[in-house]
Z-matrix of the N, CA and C atoms (Angstrom, degrees):
N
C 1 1.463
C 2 1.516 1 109.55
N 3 1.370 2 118.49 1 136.35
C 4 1.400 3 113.95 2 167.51
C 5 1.043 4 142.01 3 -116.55
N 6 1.634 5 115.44 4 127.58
C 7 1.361 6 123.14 5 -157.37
C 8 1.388 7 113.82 6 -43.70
N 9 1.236 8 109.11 7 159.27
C 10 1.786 9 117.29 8 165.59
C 11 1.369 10 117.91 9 -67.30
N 12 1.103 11 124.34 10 169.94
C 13 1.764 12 130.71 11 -175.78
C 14 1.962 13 90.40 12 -73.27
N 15 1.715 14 85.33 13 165.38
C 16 1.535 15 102.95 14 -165.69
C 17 2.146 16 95.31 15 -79.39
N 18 1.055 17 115.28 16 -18.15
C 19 1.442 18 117.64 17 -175.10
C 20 1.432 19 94.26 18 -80.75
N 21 1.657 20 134.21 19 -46.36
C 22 1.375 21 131.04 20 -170.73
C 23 1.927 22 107.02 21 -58.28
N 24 1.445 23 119.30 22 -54.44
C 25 1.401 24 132.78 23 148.24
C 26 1.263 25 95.14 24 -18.08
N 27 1.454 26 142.98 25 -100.94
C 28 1.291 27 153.21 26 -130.71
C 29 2.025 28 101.87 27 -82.45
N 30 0.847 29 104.44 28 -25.88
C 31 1.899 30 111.41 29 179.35
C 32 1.368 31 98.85 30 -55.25
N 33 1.346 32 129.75 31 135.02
C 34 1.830 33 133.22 32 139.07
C 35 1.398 34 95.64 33 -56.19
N 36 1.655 35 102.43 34 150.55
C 37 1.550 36 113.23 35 158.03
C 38 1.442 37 84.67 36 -143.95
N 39 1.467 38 103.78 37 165.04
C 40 1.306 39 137.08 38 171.07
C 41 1.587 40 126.84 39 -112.16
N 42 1.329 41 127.07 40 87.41
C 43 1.356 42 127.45 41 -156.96
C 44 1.061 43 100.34 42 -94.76
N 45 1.992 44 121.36 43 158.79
C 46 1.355 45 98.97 44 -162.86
C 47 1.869 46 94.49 45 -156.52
N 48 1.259 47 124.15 46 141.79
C 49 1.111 48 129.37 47 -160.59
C 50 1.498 49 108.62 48 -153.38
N 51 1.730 50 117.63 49 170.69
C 52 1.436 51 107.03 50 -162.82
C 53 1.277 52 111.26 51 -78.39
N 54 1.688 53 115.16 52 -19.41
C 55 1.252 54 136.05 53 -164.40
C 56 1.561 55 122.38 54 -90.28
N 57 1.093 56 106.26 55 -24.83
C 58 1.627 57 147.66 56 -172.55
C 59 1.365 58 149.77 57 -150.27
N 60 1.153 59 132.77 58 136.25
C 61 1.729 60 120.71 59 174.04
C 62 1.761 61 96.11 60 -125.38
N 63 1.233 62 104.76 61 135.93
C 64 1.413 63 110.52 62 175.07
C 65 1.555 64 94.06 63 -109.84
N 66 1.592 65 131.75 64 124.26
C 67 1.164 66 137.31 65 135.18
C 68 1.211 67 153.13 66 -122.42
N 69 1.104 68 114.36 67 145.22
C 70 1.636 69 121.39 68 -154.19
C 71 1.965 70 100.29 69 -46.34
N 72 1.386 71 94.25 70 119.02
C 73 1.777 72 114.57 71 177.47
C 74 1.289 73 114.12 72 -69.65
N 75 1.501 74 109.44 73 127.27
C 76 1.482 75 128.98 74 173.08
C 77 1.304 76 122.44 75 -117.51
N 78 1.185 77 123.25 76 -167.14
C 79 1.527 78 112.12 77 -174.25
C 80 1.797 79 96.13 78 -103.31
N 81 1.241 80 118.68 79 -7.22
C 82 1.572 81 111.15 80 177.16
C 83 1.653 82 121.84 81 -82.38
N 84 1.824 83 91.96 82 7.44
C 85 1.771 84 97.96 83 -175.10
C 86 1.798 85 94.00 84 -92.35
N 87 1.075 86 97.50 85 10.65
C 88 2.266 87 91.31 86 -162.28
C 89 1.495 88 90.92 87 -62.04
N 90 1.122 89 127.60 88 -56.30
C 91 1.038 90 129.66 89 -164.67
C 92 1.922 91 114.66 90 -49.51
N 93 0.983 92 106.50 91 -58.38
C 94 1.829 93 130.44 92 174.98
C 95 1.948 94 86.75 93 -59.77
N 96 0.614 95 127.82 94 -31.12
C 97 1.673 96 122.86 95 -166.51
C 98 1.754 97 97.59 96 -97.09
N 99 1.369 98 117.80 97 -53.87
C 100 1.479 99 104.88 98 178.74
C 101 1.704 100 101.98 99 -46.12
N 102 1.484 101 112.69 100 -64.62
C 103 1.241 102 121.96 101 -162.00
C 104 1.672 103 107.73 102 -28.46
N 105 1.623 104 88.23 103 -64.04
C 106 2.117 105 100.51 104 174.90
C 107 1.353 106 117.97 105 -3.27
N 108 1.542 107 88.73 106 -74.93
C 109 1.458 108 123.03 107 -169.31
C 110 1.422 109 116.83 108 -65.63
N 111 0.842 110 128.60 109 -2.36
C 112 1.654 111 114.16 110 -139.15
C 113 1.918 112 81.91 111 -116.84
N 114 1.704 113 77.72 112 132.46
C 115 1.699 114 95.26 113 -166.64
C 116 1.600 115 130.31 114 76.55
N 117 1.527 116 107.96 115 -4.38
C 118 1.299 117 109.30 116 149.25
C 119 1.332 118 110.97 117 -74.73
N 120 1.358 119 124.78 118 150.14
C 121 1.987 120 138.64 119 155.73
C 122 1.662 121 95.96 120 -74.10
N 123 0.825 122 91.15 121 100.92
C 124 1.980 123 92.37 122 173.12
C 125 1.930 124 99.77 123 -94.33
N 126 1.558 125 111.80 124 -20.18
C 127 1.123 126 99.78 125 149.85
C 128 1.544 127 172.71 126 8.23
N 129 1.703 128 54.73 127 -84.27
C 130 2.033 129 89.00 128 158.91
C 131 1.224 130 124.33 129 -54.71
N 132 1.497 131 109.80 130 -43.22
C 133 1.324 132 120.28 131 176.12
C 134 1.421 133 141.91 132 -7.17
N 135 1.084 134 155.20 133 8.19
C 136 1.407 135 142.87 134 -132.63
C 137 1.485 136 112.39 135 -51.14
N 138 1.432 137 127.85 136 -32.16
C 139 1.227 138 117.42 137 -138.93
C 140 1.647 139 97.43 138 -130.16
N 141 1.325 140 109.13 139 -17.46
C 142 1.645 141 101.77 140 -178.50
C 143 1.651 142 97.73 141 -152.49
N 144 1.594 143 61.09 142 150.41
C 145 2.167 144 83.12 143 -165.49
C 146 1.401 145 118.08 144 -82.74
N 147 1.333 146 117.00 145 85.58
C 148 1.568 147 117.55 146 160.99
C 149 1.376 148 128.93 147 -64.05
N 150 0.958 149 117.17 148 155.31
C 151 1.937 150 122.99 149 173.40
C 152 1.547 151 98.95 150 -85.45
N 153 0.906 152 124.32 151 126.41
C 154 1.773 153 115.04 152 160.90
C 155 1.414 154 85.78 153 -89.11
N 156 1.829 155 99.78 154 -174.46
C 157 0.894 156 123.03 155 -159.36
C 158 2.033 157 114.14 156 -73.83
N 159 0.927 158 120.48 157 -24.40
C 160 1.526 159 130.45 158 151.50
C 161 1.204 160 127.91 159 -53.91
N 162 1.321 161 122.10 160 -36.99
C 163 1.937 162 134.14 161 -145.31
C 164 1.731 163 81.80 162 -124.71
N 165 1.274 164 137.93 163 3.46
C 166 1.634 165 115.56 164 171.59
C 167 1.319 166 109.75 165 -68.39
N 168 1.304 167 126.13 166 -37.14
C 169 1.810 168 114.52 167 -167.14
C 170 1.668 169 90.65 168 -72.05
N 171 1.501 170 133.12 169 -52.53
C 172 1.298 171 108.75 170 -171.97
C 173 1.470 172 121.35 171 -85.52
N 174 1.535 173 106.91 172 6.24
C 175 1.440 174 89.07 173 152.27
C 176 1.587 175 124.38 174 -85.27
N 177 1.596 176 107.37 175 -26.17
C 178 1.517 177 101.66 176 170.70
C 179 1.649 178 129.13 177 -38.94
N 180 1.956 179 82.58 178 -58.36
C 181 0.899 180 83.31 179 174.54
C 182 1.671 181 149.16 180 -58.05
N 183 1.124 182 98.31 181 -54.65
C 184 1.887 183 113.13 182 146.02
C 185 1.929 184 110.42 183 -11.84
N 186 1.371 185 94.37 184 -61.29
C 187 1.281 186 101.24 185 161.50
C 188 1.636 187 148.11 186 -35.55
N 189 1.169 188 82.96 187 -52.40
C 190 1.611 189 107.03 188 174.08
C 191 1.034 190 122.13 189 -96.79
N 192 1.671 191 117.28 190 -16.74
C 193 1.355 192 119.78 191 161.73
C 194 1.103 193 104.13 192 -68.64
N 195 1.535 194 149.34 193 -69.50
C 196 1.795 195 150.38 194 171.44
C 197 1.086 196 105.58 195 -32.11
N 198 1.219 197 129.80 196 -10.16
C 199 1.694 198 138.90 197 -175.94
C 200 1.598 199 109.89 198 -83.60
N 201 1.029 200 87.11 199 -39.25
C 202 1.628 201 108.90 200 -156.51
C 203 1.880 202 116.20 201 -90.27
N 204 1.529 203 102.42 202 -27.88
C 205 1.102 204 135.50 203 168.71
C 206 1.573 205 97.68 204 -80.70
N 207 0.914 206 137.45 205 -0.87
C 208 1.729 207 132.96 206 -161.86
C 209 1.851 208 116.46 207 50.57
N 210 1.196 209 103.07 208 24.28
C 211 1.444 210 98.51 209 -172.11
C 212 1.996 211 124.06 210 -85.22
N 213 1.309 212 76.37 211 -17.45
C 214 1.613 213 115.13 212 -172.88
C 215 1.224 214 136.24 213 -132.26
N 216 1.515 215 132.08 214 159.79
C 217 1.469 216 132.24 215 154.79
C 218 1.830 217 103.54 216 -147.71
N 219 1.176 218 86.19 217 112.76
C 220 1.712 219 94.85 218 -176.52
C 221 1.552 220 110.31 219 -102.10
N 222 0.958 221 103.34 220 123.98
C 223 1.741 222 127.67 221 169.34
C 224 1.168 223 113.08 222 -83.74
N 225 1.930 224 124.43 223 124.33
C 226 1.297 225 116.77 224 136.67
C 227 1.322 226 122.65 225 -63.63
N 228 1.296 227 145.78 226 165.87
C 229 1.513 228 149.90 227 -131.85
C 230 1.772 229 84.63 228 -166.29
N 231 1.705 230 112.39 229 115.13
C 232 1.185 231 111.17 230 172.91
C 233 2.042 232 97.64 231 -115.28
N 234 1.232 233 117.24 232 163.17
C 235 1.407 234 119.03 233 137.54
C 236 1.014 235 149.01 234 -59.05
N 237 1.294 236 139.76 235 173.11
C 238 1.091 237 136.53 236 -170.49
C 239 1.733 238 132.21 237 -73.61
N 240 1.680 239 78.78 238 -10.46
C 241 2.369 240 107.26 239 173.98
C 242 1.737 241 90.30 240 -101.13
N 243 0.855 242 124.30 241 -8.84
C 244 1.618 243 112.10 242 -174.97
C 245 1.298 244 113.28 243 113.64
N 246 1.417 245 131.94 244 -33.05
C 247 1.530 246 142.97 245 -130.41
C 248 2.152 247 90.78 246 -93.66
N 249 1.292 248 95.89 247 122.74
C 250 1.812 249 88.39 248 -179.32
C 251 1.916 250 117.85 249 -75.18
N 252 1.437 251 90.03 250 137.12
C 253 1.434 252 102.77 251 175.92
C 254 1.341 253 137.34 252 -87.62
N 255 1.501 254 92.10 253 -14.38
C 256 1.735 255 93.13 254 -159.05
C 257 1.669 256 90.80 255 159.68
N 258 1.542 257 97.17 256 174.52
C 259 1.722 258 114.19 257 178.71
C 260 1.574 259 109.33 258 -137.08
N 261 1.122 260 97.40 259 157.09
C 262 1.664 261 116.69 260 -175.63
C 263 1.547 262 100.92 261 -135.06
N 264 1.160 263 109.65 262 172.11
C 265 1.767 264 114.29 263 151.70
C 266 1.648 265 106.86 264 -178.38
N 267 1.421 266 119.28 265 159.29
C 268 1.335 267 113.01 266 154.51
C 269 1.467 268 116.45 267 -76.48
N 270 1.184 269 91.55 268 167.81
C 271 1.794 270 113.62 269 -170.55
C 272 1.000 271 117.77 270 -159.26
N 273 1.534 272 123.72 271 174.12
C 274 1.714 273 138.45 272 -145.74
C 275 1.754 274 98.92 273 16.04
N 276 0.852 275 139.33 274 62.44
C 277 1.565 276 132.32 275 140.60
C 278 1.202 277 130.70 276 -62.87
N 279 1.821 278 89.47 277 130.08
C 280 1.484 279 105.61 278 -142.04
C 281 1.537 280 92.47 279 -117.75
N 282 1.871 281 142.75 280 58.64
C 283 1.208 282 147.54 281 -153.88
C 284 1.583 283 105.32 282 -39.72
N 285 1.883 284 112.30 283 -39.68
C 286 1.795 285 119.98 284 -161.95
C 287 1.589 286 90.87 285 -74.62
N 288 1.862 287 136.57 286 -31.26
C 289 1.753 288 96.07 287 -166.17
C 290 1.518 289 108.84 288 -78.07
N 291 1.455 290 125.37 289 -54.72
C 292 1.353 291 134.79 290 25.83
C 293 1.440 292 132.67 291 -83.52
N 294 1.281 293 154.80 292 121.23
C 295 1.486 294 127.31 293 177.30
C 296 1.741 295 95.76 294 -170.84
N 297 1.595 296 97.14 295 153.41
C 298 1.176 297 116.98 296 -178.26
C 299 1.744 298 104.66 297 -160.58
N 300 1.876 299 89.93 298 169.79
C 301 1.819 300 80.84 299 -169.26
C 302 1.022 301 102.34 300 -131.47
N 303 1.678 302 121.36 301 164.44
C 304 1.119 303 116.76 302 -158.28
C 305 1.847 304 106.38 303 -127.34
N 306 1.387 305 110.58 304 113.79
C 307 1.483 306 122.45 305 179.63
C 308 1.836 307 115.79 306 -138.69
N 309 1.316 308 95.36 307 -135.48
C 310 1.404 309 107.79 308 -177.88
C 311 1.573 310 89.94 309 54.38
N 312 0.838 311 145.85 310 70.57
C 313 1.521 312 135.10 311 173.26
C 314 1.587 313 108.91 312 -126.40
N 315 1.473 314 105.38 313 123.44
C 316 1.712 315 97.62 314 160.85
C 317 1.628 316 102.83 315 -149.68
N 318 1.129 317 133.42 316 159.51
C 319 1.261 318 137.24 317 -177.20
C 320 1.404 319 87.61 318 -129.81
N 321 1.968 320 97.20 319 162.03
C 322 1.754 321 111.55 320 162.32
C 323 1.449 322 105.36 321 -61.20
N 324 1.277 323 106.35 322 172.46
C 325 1.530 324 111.55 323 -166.61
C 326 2.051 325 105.78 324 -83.75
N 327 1.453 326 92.12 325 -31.45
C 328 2.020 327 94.04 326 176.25
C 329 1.574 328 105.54 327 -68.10
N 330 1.647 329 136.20 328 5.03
C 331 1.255 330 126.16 329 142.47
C 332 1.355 331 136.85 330 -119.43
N 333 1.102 332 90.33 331 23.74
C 334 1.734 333 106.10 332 179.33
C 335 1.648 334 102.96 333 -71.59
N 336 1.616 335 118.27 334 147.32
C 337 1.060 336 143.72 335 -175.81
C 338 1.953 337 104.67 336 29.01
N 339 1.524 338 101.00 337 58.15
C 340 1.418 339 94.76 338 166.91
C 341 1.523 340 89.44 339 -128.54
N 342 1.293 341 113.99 340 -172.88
C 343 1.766 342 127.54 341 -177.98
C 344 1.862 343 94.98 342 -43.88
N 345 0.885 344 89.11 343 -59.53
C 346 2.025 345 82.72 344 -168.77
C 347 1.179 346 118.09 345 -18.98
N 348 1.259 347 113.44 346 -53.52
C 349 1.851 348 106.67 347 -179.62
C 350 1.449 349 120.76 348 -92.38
N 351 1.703 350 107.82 349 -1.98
C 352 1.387 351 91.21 350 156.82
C 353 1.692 352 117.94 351 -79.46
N 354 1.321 353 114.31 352 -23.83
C 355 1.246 354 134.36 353 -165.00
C 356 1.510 355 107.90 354 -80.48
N 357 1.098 356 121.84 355 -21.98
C 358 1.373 357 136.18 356 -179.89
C 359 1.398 358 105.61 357 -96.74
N 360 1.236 359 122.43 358 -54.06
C 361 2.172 360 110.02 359 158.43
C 362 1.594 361 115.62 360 -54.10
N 363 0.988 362 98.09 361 -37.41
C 364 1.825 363 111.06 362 178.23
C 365 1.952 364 96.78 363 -45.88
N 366 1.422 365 94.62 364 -66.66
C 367 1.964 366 96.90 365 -167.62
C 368 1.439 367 108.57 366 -81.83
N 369 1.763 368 107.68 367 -3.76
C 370 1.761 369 108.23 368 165.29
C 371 1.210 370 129.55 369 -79.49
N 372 1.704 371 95.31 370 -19.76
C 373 1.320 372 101.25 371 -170.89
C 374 1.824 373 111.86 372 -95.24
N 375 1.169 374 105.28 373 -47.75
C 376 1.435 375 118.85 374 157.59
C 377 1.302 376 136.58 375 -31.00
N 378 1.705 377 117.07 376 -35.35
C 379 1.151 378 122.27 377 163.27
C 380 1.369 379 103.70 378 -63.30
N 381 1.893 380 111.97 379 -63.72
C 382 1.226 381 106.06 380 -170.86
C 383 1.223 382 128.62 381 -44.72
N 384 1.294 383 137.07 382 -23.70
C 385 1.506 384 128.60 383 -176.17
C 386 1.152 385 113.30 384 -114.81
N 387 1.546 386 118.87 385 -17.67
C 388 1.401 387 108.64 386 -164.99
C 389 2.462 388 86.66 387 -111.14
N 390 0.991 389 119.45 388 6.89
C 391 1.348 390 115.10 389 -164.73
C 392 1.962 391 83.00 390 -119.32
N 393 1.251 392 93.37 391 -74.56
C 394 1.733 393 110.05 392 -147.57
C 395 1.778 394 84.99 393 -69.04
N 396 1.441 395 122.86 394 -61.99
C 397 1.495 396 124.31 395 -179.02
C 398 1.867 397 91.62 396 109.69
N 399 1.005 398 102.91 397 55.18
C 400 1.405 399 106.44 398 158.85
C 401 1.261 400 137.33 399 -73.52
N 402 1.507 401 122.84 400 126.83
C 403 1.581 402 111.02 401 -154.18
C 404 1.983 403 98.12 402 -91.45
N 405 1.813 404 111.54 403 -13.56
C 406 1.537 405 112.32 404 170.43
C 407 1.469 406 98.34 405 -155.26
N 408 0.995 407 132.51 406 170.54
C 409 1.459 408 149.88 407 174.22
C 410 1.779 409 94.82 408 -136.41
N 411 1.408 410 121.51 409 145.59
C 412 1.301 411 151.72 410 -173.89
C 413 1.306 412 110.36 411 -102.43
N 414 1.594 413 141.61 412 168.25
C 415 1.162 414 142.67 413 119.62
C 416 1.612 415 110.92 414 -129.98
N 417 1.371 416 112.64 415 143.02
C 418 1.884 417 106.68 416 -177.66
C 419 1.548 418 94.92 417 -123.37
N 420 1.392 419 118.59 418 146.19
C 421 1.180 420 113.28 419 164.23
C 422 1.947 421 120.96 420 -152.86
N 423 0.953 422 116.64 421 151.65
C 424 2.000 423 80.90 422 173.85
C 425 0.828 424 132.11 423 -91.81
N 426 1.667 425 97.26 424 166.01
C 427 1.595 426 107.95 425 179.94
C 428 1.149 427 130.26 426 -38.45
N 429 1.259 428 123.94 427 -45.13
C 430 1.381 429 107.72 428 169.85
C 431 1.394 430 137.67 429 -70.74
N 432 1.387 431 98.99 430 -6.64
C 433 2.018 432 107.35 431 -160.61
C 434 1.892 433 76.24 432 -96.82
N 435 1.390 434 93.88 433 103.67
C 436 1.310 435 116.31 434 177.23
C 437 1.698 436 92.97 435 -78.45
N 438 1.241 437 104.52 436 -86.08
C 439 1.683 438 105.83 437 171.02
C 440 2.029 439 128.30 438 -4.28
N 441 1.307 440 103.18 439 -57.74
C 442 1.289 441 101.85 440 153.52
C 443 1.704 442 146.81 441 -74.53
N 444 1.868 443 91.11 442 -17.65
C 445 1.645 444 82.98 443 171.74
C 446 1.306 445 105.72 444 -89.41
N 447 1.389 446 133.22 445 -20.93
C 448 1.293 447 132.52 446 145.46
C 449 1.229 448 129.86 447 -2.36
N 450 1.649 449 102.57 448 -82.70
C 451 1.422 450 136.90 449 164.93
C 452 1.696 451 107.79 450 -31.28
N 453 1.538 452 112.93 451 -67.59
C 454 1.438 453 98.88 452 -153.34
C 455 2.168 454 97.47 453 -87.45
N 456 1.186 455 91.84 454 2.92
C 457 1.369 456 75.95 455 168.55
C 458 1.745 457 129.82 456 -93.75
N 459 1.704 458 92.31 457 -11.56
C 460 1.112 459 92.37 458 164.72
C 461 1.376 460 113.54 459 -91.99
N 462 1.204 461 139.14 460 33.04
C 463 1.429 462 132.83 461 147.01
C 464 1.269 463 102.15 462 -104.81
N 465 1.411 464 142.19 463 26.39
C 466 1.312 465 121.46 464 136.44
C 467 1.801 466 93.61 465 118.07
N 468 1.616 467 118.01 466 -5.36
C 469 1.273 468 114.46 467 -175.93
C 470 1.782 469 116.25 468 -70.69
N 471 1.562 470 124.64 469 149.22
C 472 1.560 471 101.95 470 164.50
C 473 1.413 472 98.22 471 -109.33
N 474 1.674 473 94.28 472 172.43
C 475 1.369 474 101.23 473 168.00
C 476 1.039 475 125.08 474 -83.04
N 477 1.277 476 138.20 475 155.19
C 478 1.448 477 133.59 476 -153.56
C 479 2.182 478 90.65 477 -136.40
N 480 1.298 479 132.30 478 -28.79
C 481 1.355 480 129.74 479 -179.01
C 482 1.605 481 97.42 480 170.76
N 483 1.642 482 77.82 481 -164.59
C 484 1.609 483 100.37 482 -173.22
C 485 1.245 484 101.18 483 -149.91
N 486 1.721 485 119.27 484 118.80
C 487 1.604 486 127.53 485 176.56
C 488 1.269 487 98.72 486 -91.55
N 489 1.786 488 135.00 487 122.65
C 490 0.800 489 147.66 488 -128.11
C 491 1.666 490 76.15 489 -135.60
N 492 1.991 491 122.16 490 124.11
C 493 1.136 492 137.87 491 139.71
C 494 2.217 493 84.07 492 77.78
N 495 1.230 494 103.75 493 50.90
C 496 1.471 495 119.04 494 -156.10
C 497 1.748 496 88.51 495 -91.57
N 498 1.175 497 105.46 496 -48.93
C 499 1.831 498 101.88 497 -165.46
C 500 1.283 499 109.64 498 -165.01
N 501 1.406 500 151.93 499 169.79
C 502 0.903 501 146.97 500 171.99
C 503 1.776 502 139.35 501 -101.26
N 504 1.278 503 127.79 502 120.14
C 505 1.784 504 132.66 503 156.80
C 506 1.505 505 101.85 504 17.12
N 507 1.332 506 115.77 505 160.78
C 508 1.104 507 136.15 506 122.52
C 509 1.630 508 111.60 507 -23.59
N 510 1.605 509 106.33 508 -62.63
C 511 1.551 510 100.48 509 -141.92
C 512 1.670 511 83.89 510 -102.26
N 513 0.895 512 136.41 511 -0.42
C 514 1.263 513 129.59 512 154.35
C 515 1.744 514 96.67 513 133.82
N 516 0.921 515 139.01 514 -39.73
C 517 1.770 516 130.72 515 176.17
C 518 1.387 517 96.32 516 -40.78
N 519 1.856 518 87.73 517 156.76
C 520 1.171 519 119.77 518 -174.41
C 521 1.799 520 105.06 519 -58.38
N 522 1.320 521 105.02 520 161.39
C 523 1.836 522 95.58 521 169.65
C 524 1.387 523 96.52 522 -140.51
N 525 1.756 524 126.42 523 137.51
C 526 1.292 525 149.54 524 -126.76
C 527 2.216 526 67.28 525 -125.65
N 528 1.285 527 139.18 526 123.32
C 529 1.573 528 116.74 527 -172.96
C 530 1.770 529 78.79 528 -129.11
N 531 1.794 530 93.67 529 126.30
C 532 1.464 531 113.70 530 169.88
C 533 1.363 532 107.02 531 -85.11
N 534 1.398 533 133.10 532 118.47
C 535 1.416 534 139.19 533 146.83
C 536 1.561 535 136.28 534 -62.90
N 537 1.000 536 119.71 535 90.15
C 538 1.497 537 121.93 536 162.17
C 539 1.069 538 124.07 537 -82.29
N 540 1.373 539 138.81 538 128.49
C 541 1.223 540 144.97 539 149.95
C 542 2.013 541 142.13 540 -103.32
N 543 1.048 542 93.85 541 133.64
C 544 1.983 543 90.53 542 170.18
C 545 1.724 544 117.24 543 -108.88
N 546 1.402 545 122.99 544 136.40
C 547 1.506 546 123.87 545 -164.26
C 548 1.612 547 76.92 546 -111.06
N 549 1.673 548 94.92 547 163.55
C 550 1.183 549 113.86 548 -156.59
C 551 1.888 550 101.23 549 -111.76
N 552 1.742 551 109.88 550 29.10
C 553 1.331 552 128.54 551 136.11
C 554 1.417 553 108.32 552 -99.53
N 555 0.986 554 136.51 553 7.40
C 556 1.391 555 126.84 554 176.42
C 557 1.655 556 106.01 555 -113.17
N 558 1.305 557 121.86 556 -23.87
C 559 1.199 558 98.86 557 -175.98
C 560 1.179 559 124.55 558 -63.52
N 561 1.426 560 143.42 559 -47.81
C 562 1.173 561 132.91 560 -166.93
C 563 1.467 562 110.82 561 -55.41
N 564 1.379 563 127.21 562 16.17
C 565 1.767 564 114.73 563 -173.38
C 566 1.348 565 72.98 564 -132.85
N 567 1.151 566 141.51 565 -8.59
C 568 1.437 567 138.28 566 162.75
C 569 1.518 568 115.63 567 -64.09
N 570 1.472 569 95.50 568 -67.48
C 571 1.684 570 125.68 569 -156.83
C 572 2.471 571 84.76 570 -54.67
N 573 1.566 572 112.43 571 -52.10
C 574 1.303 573 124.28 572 170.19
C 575 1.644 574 115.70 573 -22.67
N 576 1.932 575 79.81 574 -67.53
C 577 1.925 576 88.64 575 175.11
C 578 1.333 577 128.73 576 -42.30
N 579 1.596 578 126.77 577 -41.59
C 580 0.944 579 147.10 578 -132.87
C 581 1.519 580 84.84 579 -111.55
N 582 1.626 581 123.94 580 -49.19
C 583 1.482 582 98.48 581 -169.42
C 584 1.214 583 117.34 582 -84.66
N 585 1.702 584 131.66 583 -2.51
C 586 1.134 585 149.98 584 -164.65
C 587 1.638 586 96.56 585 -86.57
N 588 1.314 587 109.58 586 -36.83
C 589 1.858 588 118.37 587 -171.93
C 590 1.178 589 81.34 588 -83.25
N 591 1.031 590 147.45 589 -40.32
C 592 1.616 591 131.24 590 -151.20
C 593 1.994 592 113.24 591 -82.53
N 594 1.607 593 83.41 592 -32.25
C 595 1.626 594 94.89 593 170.28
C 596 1.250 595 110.09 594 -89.67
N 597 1.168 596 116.47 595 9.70
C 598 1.938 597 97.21 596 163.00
C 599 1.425 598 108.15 597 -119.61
N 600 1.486 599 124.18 598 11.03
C 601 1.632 600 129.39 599 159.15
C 602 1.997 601 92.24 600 142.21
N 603 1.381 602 107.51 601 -27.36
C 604 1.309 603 91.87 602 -173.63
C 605 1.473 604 134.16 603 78.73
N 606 1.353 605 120.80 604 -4.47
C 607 1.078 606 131.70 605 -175.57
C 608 1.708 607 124.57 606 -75.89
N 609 1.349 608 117.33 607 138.95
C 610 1.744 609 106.92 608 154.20
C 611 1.785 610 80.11 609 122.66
N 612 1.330 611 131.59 610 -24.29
C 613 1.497 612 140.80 611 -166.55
C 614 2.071 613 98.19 612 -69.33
């Protein structure tokens, strides 16, 4: 399959679904993103890095710097009323296989494991192979966030290993980072899965 041009890579798009709109993140969403947050303990967190309500402009920014570097394209993640939930983006993009992976993801907690995030890998994944011409798409997550390797395996991803003492927590421990991957002969029995879950509510993804 052959990749897309190096300018298509570098373009924002805005993908868009009944469940979700993913659009390309700016610094004029800080505001809609503090709001999100504000009064969640993102704290709590162990395993994935939220902005509380202080740390959103430099996480944007962070953002847009990996952007800017070509390393990235980060999405705000709205609902289905408009109101933003959370952010996603691709990452490590790799223009020569083609392939890149898709994380940084967290939503508020009133849309966690409903259609939205299957519906939101659904139009992540779709660009990638059927837009960009990706020959695999990735997901990494840790070992311990059982909940998420869960997650991306039920969209149809396998595991491919385990980078052992790979990068580090939130809170600073080591992180053991599980790799999943989907090849871009597999998606269409993928892309199937995904719309079949989506027509029976889609939820729990």
């Amino acid at each position: 399959m052959t990749g897309a041009s190096d300018n298509a890579w570098a373009m924002p798009t805005t993908l868009r679904g009944e469940h979700v709109v993913l659009e390309p993140l700016n610094r004029t969403h800080a505001g809609e993103l503090r709001e999100a947050v504000r009064g969640w303990d993102t704290s709590a967190l162990s395993f994935t890095s939220v902005p509380d309500a202080g740390s959103v402009d430099a996480y944007i920014d962070h953002a847009l710097g990996m952007q800017a570097r070509g390393d990235a394209l980060p999405f705000l993640v709205r609902d289905g009323t408009g109101a933003a939930v959370g952010s996603t983006r691709y990452y490590q993009i790799d223009a020569r296989v083609p392939r890149l992976c898709i994380g940084y993801t967290w939503y508020v907690p009133r849309v966690q494991r409903t259609a939205l995030n299957t519906q939101a890998k659904r139009l992540l994944l779709a660009h990638a192979f059927e837009a960009l011409g990706c020959a695999a798409v990735s997901f990494e997550t840790s070992w311990f966030n059982r909940a998420s390797r869960a997650a991306i395996a039920r969209l149809g991803a396998k595991q491919d290993g385990v980078l052992r003492n790979h990068m580090r927590h939130p809170d600073g421990t080591l992180r053991d980072t599980v790799v999943f991957s989907i090849l871009d002969s597999e998606w269409p029995a993928v892309r199937g899965h995904l719309d079949r879950y989506l027509a029976r509510g889609g939820c729990g993804g």
